[in-house]
C-alpha positions as CSV (number, residue, x, y, z in Angstrom):
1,X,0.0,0.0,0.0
2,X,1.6,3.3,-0.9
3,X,1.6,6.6,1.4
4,X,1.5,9.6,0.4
5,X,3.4,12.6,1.5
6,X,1.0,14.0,3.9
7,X,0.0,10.4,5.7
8,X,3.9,10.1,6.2
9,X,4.6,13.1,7.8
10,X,1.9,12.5,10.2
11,X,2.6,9.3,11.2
12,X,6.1,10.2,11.7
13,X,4.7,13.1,13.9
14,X,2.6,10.4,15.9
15,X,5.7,8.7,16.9
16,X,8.1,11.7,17.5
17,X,5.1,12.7,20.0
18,X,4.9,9.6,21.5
19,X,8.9,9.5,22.0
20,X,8.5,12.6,23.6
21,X,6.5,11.6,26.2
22,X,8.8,8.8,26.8
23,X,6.7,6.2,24.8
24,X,8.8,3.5,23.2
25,X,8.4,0.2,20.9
26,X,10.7,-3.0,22.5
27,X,9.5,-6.4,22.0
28,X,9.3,-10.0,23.7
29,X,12.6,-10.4,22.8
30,X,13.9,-7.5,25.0
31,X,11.6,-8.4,27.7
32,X,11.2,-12.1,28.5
33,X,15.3,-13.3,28.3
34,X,16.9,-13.7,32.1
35,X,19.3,-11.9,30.7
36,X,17.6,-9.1,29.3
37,X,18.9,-5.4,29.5
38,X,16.1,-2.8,29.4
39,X,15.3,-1.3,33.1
40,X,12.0,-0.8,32.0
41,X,10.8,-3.0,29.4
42,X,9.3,-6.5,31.8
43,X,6.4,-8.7,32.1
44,X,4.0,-8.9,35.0
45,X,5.5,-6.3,37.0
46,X,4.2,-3.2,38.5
47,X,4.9,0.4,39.5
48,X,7.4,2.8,37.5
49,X,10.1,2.4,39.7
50,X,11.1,-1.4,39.9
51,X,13.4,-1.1,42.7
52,X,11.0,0.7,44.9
53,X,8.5,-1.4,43.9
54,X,10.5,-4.4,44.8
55,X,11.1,-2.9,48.5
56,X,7.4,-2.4,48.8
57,X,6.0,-5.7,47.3
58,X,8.3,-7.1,49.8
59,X,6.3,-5.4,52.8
60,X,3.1,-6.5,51.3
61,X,4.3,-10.1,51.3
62,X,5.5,-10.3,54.5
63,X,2.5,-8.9,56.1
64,X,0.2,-11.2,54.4
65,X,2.9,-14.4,55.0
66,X,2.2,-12.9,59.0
67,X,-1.9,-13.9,58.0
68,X,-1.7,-16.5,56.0
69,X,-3.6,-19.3,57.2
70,X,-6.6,-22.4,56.6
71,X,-8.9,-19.4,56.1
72,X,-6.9,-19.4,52.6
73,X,-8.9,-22.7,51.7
74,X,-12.5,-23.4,51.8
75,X,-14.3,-25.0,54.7
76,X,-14.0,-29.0,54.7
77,X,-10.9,-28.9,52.2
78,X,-7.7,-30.9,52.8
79,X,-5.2,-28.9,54.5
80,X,-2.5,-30.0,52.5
81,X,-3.8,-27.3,49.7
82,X,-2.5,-24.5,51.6
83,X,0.3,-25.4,50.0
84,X,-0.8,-24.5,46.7
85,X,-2.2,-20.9,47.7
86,X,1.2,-20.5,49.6
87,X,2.8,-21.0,46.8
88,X,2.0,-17.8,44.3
89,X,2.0,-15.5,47.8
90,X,5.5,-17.2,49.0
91,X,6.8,-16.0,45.3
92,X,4.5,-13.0,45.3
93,X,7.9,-10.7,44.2
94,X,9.3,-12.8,41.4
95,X,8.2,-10.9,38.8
96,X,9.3,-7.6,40.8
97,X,13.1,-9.4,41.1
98,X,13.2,-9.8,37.5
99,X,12.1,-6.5,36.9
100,X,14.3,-5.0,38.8
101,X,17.5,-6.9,37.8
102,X,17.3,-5.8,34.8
103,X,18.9,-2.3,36.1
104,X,21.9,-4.2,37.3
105,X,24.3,-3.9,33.8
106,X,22.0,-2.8,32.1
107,X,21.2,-0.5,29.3
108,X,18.7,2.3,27.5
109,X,18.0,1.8,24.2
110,X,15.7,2.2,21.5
111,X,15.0,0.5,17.9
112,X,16.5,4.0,16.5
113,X,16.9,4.6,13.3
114,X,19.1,6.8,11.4
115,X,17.9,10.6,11.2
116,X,15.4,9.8,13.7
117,X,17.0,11.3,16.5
118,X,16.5,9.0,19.1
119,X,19.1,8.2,21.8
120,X,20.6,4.5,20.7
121,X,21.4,3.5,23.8
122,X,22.9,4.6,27.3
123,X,23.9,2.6,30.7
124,X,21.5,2.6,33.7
125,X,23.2,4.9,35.8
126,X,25.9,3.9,38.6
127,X,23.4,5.0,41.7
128,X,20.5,3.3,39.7
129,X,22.0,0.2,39.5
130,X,23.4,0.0,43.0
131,X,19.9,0.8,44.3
132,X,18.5,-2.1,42.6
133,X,21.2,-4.5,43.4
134,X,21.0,-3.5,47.2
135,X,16.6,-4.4,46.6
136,X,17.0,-7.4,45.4
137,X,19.4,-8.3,47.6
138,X,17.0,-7.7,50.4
139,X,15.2,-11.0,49.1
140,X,17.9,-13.1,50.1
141,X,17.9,-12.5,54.1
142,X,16.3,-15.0,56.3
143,X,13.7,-12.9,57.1
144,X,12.7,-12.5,53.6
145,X,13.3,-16.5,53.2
146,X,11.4,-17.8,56.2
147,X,7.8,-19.3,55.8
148,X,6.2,-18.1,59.6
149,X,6.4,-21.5,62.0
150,X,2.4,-21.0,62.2
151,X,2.0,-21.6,58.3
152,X,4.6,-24.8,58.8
153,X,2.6,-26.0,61.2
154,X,-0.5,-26.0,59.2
155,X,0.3,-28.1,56.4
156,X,0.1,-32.0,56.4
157,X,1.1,-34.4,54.1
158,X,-1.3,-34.8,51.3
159,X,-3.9,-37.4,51.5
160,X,-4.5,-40.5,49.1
161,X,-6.0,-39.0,46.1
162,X,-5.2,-35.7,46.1
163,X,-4.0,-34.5,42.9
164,X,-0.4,-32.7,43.0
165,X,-1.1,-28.8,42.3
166,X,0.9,-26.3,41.2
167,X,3.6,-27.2,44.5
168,X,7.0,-26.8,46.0
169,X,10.1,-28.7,45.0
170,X,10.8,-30.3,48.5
171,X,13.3,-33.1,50.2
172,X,11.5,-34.0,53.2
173,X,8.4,-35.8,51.6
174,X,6.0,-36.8,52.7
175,X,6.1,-33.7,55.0
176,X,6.0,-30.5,54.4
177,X,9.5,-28.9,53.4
178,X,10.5,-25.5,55.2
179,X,14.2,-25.6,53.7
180,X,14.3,-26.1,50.2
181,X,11.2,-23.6,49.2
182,X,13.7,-20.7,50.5
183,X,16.7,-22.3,48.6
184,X,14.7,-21.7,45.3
185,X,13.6,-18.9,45.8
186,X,17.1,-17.7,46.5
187,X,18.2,-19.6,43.4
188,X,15.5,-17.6,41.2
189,X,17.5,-14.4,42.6
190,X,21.3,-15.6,42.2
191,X,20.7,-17.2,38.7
192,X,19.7,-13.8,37.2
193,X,22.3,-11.8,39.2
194,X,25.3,-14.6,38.1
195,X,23.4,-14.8,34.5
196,X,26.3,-15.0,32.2
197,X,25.4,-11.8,29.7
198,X,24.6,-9.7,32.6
199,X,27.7,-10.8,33.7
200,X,30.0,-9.8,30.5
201,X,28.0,-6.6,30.4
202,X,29.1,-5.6,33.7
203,X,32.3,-6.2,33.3
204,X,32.0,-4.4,29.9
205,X,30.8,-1.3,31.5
206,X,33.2,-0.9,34.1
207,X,36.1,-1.0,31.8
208,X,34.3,1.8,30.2
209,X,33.2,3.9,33.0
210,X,35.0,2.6,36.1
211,X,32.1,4.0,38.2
212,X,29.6,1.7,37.0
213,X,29.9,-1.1,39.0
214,X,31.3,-4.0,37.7
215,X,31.7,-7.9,38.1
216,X,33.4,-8.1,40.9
217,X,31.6,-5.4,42.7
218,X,28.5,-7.1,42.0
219,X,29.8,-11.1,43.0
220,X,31.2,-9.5,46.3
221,X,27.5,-8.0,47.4
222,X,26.0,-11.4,46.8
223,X,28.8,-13.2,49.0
224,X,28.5,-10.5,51.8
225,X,24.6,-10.4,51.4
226,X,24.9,-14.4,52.4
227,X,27.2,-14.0,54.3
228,X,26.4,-12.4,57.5
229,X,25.0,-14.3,60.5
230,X,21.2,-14.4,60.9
231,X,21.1,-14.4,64.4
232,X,20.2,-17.0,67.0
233,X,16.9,-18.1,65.2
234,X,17.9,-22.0,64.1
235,X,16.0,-21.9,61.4
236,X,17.1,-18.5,60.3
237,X,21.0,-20.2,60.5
238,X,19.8,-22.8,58.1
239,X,17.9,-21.1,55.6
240,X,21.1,-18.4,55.3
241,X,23.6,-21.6,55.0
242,X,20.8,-22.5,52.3
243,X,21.0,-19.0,50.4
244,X,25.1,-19.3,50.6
245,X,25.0,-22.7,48.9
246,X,22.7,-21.8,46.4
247,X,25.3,-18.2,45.6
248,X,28.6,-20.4,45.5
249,X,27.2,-22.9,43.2
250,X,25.9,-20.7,40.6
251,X,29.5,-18.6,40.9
252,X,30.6,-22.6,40.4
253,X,27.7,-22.2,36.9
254,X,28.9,-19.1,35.7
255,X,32.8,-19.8,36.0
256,X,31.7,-23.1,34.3
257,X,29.2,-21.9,31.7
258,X,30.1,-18.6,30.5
259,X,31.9,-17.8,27.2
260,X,33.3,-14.8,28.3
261,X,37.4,-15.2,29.7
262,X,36.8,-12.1,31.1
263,X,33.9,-13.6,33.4
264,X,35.5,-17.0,33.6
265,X,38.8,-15.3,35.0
266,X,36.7,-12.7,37.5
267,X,34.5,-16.1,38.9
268,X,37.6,-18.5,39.1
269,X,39.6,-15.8,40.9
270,X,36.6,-15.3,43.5
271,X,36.2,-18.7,44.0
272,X,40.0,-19.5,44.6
273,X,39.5,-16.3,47.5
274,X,36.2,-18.0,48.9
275,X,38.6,-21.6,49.2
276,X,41.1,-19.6,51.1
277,X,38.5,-17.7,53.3
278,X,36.6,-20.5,54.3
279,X,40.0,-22.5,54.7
280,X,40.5,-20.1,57.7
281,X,37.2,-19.6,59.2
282,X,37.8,-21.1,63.1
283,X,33.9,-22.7,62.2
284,X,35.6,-25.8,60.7
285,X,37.6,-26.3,63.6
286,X,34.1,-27.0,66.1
287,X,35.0,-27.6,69.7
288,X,31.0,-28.2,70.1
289,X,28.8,-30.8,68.9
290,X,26.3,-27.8,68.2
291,X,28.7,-26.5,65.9
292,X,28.6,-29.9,63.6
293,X,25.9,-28.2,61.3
294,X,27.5,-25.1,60.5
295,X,31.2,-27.1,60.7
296,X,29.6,-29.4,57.8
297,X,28.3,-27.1,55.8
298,X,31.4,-25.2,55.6
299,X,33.7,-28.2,55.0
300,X,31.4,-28.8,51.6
301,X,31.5,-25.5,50.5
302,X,35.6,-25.3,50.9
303,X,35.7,-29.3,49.6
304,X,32.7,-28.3,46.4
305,X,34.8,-25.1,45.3
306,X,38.1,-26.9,45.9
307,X,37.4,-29.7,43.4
308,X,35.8,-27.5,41.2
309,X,39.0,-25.4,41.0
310,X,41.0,-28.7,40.8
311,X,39.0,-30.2,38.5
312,X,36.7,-27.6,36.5
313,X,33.1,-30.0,36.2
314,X,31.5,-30.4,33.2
315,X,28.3,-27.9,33.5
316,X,25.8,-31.3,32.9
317,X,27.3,-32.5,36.4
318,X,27.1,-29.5,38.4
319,X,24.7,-29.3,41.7
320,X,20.7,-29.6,40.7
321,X,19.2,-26.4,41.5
322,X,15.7,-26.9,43.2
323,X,13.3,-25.8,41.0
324,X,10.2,-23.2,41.2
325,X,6.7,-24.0,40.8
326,X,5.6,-23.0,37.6
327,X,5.3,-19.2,36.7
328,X,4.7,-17.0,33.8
329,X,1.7,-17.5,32.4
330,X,0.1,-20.2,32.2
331,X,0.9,-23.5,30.1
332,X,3.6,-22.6,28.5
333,X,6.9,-24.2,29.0
């Protein structure tokens, strides 16, 4: 169909008006990759800010986990279906983490078009991205992992006959997992902050503006954020030992996996450090039988890393990460 002069002009009006009122075309493609780059271009989140959305969504969450309870279910239901409604409030922010990774080396940029006068591309800012690394690493505290003792308490093994909903990965079946639920919902954070193009693009951007942060930066957060002890709470100790396995095995991943030397060098060197820190921590050397859980799961960290760096595995045979229910929608793979 042909177009005149007139119609033209005016449709090239139309979208220099909606540019200006920041209005721009990006697809599926930009949107739906883990590794995707465009701070503002997501699916199924909300707000205009996704970092202070994140922080919010997070408030909302925990006050309703603080609830949550058989009034979830209908009168003369099984029990064990809390677990299903659980499940979509439990991951209520996933969406939100998603969106607002995407900050975190990432970059504006538009389908421009020469003498269109659009802006081609520019990097998130430095204090942009920081804030949404320091948000999303909020997700990864105990506090943010633990499912409340009163909710645990509620949900029995499911009886003969019941069909398996849309339901946590778990260990400890029949019963009702506490554990592995927070180490995927960890690993649904880490594997988009250690995803291997995010990674080459912050290691990119730092060498071109060294106040962007960069790689390391980024890999030392995630180690500190996991790092820290949770307090006296045992269950707090064991989901943050359960948040630092899931971070040094997908460091192991993306030394493993990505193409990038520049990555590959970066994760290797941080791993050889973390072999040598946890070498020295005095927690492997327990004078208490208390201390045999947090003695263990140190020695395997040091001995995991340490064969890795030995022996680099083949990325088939590296550690299964526990999977999420189901998310975006709905009957797709």
């Amino acid at each position: 169909m042909k177009i005149d002069a007139d119609e033209k002009k005016l449709l090239e009006e139309i979208l220099t008006s909606a540019r200006g009122r920041g209005l721009h075309f990006l697809s599926d493609q930009d949107a739906r990759p883990l590794g995707s780059a465009h701070p503002t271009t997501h699916l199924w989140d909300n707000g205009t800010d996704a970092s202070a959305e994140l922080t919010r969504m997070l408030g909302v969450r925990r006050a309703a986990l603080a609830r949550f309870g058989e009034q979830a279910i209908q009168r003369g239901r099984p029990l064990a279906g809390l677990e299903e409604v659980l499940v979509p409030l439990y991951l209520h922010h996933r969406y939100q983490v998603e969106a607002a990774t995407k900050a975190i080396g990432g970059q504006y940029y538009t389908y421009a078009l020469r003498g269109d006068n659009q802006e081609p591309t520019r990097p998130v800012s430095p204090a942009e991205q920081r804030r949404a690394l320091s948000a999303v690493l909020q997700t990864l505290k105990p506090a943010e992992l633990a499912i409340p003792r009163s909710v645990l308490a509620r949900i029995p093994p499911r009886p003969s006959g019941m069909p398996e909903g849309e339901t946590f990965d778990k260990v400890t079946s029949p019963v009702f997992d506490a554990i592995t639920p927070a180490a995927a919902a960890a690993d649904m954070v880490v594997q988009l902050l250690f995803n291997p193009e995010r990674a080459a693009r912050l290691v990119q951007q730092h060498s071109l503006d060294t106040t962007q942060p960069g790689l390391v930066e980024v890999i030392d957060s995630v180690l500190a954020a996991t790092e820290k002890s949770p307090g006296d709470d045992p269950y707090h100790t064991a989901l943050a030992r359960a948040a630092q396995r899931v971070v040094v095995d997908r460091l192991i991943w993306l030394a493993a996996t990505t193409r990038s030397p520049e990555v590959r060098s970066i994760a290797t060197f941080r791993l050889r450090t973390l072999a040598e820190e946890l070498a020295a921590l005095p927690g492997l050397r327990r004078d208490r039988e208390s201390e045999a859980e947090g003695a263990a799961h140190l020695s395997q960290l040091l001995a995991d890393v340490t064969r890795y760096l030995e022996r680099p595995w083949d990325p088939q045979s590296l550690p299964r990460a526990f999977a999420q229910p189901p998310g975006a929608p709905i009957g797709e793979p």
